[in-house]
N, C-alpha and C positions, 0 to 999 in steps of 0.2 A: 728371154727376159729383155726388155726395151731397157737403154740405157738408162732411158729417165727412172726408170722404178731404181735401177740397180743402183745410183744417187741418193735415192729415197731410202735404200736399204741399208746403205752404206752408212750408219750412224757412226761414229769413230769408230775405227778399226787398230787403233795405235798397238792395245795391249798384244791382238795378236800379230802385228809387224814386230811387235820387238821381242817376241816369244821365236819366231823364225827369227829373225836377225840376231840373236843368242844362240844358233843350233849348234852343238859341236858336230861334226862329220859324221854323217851316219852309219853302222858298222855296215862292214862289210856282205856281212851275210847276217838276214833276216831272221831273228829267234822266232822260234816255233809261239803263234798265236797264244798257246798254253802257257808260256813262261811269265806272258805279262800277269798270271795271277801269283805264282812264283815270286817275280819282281818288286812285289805291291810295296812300296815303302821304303824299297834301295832302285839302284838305277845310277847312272853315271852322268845324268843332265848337271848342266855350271849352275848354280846359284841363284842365277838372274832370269830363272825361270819363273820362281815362284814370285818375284816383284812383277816380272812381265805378266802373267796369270791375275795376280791382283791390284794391277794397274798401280803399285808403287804404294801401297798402302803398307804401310811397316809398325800398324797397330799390331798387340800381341794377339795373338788368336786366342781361341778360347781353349782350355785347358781340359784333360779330359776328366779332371772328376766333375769339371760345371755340367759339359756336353753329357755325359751318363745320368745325370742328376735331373740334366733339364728332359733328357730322353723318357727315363721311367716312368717322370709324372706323365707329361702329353705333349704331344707335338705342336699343339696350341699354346705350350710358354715360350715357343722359340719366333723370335719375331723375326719381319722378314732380312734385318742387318745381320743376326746371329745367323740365319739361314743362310744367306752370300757367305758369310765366314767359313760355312760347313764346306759348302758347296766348293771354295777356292782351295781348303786341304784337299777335300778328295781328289782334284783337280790335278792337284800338284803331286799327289800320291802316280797319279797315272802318266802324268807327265815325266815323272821318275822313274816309270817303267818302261816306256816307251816313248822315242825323238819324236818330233812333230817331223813332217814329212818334207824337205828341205824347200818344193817347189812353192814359192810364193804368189803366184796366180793361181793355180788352184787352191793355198789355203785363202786368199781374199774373194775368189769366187763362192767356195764354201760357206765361209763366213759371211759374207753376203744376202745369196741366197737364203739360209737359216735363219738372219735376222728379219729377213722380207717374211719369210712365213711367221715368226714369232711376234710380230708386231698384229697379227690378225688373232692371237691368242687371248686368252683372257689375262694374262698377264706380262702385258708388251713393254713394260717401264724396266724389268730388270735387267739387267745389265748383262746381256747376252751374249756370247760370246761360242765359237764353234771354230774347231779344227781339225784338223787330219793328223792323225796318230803314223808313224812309219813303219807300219805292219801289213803283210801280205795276207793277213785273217777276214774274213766277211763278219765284222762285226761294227755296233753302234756302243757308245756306255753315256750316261746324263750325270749330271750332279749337282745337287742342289743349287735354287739361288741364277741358271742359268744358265751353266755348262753344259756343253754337251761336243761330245768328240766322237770320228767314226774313222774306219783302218781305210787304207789305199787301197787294199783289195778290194773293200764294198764299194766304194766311188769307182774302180776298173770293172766290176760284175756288174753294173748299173748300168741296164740299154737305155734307157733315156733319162733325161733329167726328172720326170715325173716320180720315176723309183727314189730316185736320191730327196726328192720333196717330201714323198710320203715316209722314207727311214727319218728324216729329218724332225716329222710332226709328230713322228709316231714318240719318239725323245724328248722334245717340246714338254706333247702331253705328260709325261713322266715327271716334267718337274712342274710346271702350274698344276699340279694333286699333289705333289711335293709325295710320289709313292716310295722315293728313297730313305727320306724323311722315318715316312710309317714302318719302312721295312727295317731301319736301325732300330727304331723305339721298341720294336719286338723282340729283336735279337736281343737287345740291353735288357727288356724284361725278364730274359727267359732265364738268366740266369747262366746264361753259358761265359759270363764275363765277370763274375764275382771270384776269380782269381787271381785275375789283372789287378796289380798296385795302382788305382789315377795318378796319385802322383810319382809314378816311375815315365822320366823325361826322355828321349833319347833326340837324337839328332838323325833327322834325314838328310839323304845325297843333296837337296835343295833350300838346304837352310833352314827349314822351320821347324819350331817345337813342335812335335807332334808325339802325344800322348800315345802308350802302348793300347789301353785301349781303345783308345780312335782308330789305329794303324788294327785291330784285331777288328773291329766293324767293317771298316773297309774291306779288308779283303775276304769277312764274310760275305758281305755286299756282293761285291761283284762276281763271287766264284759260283754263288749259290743262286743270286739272280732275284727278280721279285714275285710277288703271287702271281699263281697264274691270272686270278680276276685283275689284277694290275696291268699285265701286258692287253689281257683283252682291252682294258678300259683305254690303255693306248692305240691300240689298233681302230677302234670303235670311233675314237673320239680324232685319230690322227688324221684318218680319210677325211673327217668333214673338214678337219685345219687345213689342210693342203687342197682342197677343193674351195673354201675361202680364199686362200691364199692364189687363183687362179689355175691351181692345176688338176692334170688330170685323177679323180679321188682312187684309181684301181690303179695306181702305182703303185702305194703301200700293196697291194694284192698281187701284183706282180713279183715283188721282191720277196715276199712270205714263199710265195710257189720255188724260186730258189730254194729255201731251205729244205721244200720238198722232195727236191730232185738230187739231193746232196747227200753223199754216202754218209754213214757214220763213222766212217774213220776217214773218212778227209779232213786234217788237221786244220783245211783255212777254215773250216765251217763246227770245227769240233764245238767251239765254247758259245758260239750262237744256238747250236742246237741245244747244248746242257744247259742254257741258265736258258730255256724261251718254250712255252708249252709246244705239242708238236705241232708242228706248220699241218699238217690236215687239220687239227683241230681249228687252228685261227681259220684258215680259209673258211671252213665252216661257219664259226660265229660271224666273220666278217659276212658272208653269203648273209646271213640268215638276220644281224644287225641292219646291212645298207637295203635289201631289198630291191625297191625300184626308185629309191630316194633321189637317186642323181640320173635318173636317166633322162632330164628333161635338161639337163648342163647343157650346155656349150661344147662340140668336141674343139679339143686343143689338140694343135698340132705338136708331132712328138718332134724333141728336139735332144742331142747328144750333149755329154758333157764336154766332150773333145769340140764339137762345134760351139759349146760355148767359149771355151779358154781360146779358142782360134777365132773367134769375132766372128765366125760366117754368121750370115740368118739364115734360119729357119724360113718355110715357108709363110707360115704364119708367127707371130710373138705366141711363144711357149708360155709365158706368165701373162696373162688378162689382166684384167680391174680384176678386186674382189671380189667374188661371187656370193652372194648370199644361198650358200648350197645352207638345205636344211641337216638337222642334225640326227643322226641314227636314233634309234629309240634305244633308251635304256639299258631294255633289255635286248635280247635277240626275239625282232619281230618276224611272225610267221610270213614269207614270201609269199606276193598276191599270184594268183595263177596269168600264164604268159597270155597276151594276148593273139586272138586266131589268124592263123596264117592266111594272107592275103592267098587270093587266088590269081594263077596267073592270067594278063590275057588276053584275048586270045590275038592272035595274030592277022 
């Protein structure tokens, strides 16, 4: 990434400088990736978390017999201000689960980076924001309105910066479809929350009112994870974001093959595998979506995240202009057959 873009990306970064400059010490030893669903709603972060996350906004949120009410009907009454409000509880719900990662050039690199790609989205205006959670787990989580956060493990498993573009887009896409959004509205419908009081208040570790059944969405949310058609539609739609975005589009497809090769009881990779359909399956749709769509791109050359936080260059700038990469089809299109192998010759 050329300095200039990384200027260009750099839209204010205040909320998350003072999101780190609030960290208390981070515990000593690293809870098991599983506990952040455990944690969902408690957690020991100070206060001034949730102002840092909402850039100091100290309107009251929205209460959760509105949010249930607005859910049931359709995710069409929630505009996009009530959607940044969603998206800042849940935020703050995770953020109370788990510290931000104490190192602040990685999280302004991250941050960074993520807003460079989300400005190529269809929804570049909101208020974007990304950082790194202090967990040893191979995981990403989004939230409405913006957010989006991923563990130190998945930025340390990432060979190059391409993979960390493409988890990045692949989250993005998550929330310009707003599928967290659709995924609450169903859970609210289903009935599995008409025993929760809305107007039963309590107080979380980070100051905000947050309604019992908001805090019971959440952590159905995140434990349970979204449709499968949702994650495809991330995968489908992330490669093409991140190949606009100048990068290589088979990052995302690099990092899926992780989950491949990851036992299922390896605890950093447990809760990526449980909420995410199986990585053969994505590799598959993702094969069978991109095709030979990008095969006429530009190679980019691969560049480390370590060499990014350490200023070396790459051989070549790792992030291009934007490329007008075309966009997968819909559906999964049938792959065109390979073209015939040259012959060699002769000598």
């Amino acid at each position: 990434m050329t300095s200039a873009l990384l200027r260009r990306a750099a839209a204010p970064v205040a909320a998350l400088a003072a999101c780190t400059a609030l960290l208390l010490p981070a515990p000593a030893a690293a809870q098991n990736v599983l506990n952040l669903l455990n944690s969902l709603g408690g957690g020991s972060s100070g206060g001034g978390l949730l102002g840092a996350v909402t850039g100091g906004n100290t309107a009251a949120p929205a209460q959760g017999d509105d949010l249930i009410s607005l859910l049931t009907r359709s995710v069409d009454n929630i505009d996009e201000a009530r959607e940044i409000e969603i998206g800042r509880q849940l935020a703050a719900v995770l953020l109370g689960s788990k510290p931000l990662h104490p190192d602040l050039a990685l999280q302004r690199y991250v941050n960074q980076l993520g807003r460079w790609i989300s400005l190529q989205s269809s929804r570049p205006h909101l208020p974007w924001t990304f950082a790194v959670l202090d967990d040893p787990g191979y995981n990403a989580f989004a939230a409405p309105g913006g957010y989006v956060f991923i563990t130190k493990g998945l930025v340390d498993r990432c060979a190059d910066e391409s993979e960390l573009a493409g988890i990045l887009a692949h989250e993005i896409t998550h929330v310009t479809a707003k599928h967290h959004l659709h995924a609450m509205r169903k859970t609210a419908q289903s009935g599995v929350l008409t025993q929760l009081v809305a107007s039963q208040v309590r107080s979380n570790a980070v100051g905000n009112l947050v309604a019992s059944q908001f805090l019971a969405l959440a952590r159905n949310l995140y434990a349970r994870g979204l449709d499968q058609a949702d994650e495809h539609d991330a995968d489908r739609n992330g490669v093409a974001l991140a190949a606009r975005a100048g990068f290589d589009p088979y990052g995302l497809v690099a990092a899926v093959q992780q989950l491949r090769g990851a036992a299922q009881d390896n605890p950093a990779f447990a809760l990526a595998l449980s909420t995410h359909p199986p990585a053969q399956a994505r590799l598959d749709y993702l094969e069978a979506a991109m095709g030979r769509s990008f095969d006429t791109l530009a190679p980019v050359a691969p560049v480390t995240v370590a060499q990014r936080l350490s200023g070396k260059p790459a051989a070549e700038p790792a992030l291009a202009a934007p490329q007008a990469a075309p966009a997968p089809a819909a559906a999964p299109a049938r792959k065109a057959a390979p073209p015939p192998k040259k012959k060699d010759k002769a000598s």
